[in-house]
C-alpha positions as CSV (number, residue, x, y, z in Angstrom):
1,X,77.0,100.5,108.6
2,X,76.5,98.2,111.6
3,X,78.4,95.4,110.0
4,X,81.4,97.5,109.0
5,X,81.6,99.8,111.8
6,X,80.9,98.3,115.1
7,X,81.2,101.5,117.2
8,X,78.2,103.2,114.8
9,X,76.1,103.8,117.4
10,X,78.1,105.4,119.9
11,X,79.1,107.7,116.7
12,X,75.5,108.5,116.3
13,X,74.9,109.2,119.8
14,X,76.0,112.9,120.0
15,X,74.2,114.1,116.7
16,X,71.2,111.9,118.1
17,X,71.3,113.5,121.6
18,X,72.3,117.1,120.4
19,X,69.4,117.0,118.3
20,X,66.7,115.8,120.9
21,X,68.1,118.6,123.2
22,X,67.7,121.3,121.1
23,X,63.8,120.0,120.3
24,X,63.0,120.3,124.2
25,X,64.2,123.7,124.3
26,X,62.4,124.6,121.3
27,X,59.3,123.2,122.5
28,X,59.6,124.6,126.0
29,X,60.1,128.0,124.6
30,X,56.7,127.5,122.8
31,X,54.9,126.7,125.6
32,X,56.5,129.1,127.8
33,X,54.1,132.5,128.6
34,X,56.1,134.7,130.2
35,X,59.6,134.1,129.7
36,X,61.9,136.2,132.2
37,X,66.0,137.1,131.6
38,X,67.0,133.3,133.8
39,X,65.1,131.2,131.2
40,X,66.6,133.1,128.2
41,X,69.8,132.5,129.5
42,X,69.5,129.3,130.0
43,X,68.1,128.7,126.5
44,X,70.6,130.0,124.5
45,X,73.2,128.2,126.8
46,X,70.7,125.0,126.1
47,X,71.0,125.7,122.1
48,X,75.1,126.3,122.5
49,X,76.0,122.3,124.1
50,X,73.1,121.1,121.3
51,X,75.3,122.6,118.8
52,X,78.5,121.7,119.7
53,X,77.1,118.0,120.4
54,X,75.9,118.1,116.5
55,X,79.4,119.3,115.8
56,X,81.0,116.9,117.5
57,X,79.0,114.2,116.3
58,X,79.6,115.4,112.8
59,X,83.3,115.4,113.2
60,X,83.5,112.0,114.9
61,X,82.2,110.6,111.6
62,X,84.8,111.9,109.2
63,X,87.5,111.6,111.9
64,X,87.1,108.3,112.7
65,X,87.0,106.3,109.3
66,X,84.8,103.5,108.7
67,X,87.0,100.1,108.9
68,X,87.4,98.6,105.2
69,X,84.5,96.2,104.0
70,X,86.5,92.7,104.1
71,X,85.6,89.5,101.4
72,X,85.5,86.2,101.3
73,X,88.4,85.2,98.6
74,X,87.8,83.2,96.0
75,X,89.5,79.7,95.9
76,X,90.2,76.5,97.9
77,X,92.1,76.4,101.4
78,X,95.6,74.9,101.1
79,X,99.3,74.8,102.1
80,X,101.7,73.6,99.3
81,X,105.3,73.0,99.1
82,X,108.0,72.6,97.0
83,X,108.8,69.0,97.8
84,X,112.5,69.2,96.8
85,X,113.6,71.7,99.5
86,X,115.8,70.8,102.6
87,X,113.7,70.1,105.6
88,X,115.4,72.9,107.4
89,X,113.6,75.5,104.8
90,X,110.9,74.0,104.9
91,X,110.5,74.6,108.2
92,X,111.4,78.0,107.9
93,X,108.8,78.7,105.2
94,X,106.2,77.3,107.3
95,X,106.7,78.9,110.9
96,X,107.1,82.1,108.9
97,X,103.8,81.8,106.8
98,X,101.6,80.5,109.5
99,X,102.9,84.0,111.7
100,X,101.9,86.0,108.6
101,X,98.5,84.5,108.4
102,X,97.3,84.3,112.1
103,X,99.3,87.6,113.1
104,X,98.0,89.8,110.3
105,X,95.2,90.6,107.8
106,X,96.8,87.8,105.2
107,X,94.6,85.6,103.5
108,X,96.8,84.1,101.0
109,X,100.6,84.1,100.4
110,X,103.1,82.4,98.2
111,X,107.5,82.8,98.0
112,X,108.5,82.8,94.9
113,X,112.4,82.2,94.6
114,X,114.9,81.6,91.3
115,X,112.1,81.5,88.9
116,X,110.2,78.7,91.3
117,X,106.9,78.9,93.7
118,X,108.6,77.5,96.5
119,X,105.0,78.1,99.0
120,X,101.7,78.7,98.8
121,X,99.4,78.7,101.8
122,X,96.0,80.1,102.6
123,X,93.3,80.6,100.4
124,X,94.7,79.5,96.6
125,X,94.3,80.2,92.8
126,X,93.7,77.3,90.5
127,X,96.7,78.9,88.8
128,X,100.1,77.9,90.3
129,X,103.2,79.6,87.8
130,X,104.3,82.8,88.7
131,X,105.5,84.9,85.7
132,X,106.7,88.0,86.8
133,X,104.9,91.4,85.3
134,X,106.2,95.1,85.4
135,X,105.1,95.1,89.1
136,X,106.8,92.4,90.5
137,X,109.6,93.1,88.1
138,X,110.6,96.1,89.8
139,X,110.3,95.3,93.2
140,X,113.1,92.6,92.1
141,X,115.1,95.6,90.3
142,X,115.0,98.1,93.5
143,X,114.7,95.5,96.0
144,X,111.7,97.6,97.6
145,X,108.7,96.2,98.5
146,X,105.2,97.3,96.5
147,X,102.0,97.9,98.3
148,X,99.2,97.9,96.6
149,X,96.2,99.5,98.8
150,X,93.4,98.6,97.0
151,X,94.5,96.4,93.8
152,X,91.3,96.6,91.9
153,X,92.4,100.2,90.9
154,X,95.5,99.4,89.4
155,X,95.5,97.9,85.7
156,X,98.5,96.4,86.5
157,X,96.7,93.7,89.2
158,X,96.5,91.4,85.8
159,X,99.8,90.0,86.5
160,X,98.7,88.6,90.2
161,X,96.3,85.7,88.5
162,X,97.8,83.2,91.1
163,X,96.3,85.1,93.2
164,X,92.9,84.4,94.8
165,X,90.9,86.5,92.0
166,X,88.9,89.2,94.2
167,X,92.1,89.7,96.5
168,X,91.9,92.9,97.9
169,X,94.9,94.5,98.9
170,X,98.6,92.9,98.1
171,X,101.9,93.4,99.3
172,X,105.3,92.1,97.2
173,X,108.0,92.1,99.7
174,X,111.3,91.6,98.2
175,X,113.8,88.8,99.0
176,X,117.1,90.2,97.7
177,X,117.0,90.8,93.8
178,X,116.4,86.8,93.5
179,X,112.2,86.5,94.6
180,X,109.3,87.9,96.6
181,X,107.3,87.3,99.4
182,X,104.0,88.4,97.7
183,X,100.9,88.5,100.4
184,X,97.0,89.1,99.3
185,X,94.7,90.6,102.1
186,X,90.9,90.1,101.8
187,X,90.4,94.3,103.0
188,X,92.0,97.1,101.1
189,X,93.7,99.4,103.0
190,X,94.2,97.0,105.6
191,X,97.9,96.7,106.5
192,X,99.0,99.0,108.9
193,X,102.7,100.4,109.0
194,X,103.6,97.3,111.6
195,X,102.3,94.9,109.6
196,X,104.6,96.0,106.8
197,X,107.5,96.6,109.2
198,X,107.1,93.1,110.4
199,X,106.6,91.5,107.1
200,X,109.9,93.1,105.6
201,X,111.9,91.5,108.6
202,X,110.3,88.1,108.2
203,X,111.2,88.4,104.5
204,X,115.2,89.4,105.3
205,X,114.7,86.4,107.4
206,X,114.0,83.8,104.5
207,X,115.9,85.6,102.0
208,X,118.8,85.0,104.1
209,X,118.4,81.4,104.7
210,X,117.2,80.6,101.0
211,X,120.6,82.7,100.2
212,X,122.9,80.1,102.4
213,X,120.7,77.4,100.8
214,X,121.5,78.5,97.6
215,X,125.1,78.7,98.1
216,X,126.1,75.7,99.7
């Protein structure tokens, strides 16, 4: 727990406290011999905060959920790109995955764009070509992104093998109808509504400059 949760023991503390509290007034009842109306009072006020620290610890630890275990992806560090591109988008592409990477819980990340893998940066796959499964294939129909939470619950995570291979959690953020922004995390459940906010304006962002590339 330690290692996941670093706030474990301050969770623990009321249970641990409530618990030690409520042994004193046992054993002080025990060796009490005459016990007058004060003490009694006091004891069963004693036994109420002992319980309601319990409680409290108790609640703290389904309230506050544990943070999700992160891994080590499989693969080999890199930043590729396609080498034909305009020096302009290629700049683009690279202030724009290097904010993804340092700014959220991205690991790996790739644009793919008119049937090419324009970038790939972070942690990679040995596999580079991209072929588009019933996932991705939709977020391209509806033009809304896809996030998968924890991808190694969904059958369909087959189609991400350019992906590092024990990726955790994924997002596939469209750009227009044309290609994807397609991000792997190393924690499930680990973007947060801002992250995704963010990501899906960074996305309109290249999609519109890959769109003016693609039209002049």
């Amino acid at each position: 727990m330690a290692k996941s949760d670093p706030n474990w023991v301050l969770r623990l503390l009321p249970i641990a406290v409530g618990g030690l509290a409520g042994c004193l007034l046992l054993v002080n009842r025990w060796l009490t011999a005459d016990l007058t109306d004060s003490q009694a009072r006091s004891d069963a006020l004693g036994v109420i905060l002992s319980a309601v620290l319990i409680l409290t610890g108790l609640l703290w630890q389904q309230v506050q959920p544990r943070p999700p275990e992160s891994v080590t992806l499989m693969g080999e560090e890199g930043f590729e790109l396609e080498p034909d591109l305009p020096d302009g988008v290629k700049t683009e592409l690279a202030w724009a995955s290097h904010l993804l990477l340092t700014n959220t819980v991205t690991r790996s990340l790739l644009v793919w764009y008119d049937g090419k893998v324009l970038l790939r940066r972070g942690i990679l796959s040995a596999k580079r070509e991209v072929k588009p499964g019933p996932i991705l294939q939709r977020v391209l129909d509806k033009q809304k992104p896809v996030y998968l939470v924890a991808l190694k619950l969904y059958p369909g995570r087959v189609e991400f093998d350019y992906l590092p291979e024990n990726t955790q959690g994924l997002i596939c953020q469209p750009l227009g109808s044309r290609g994807a922004l397609i991000l792997a995390a190393n924690a499930p459940r680990s973007y947060t509504r801002q992250d995704e906010n963010w990501i899906s304006s960074i996305a309109d962002k290249l999609e519109n400059t890959l769109r003016q590339e693609g039209n002049e």
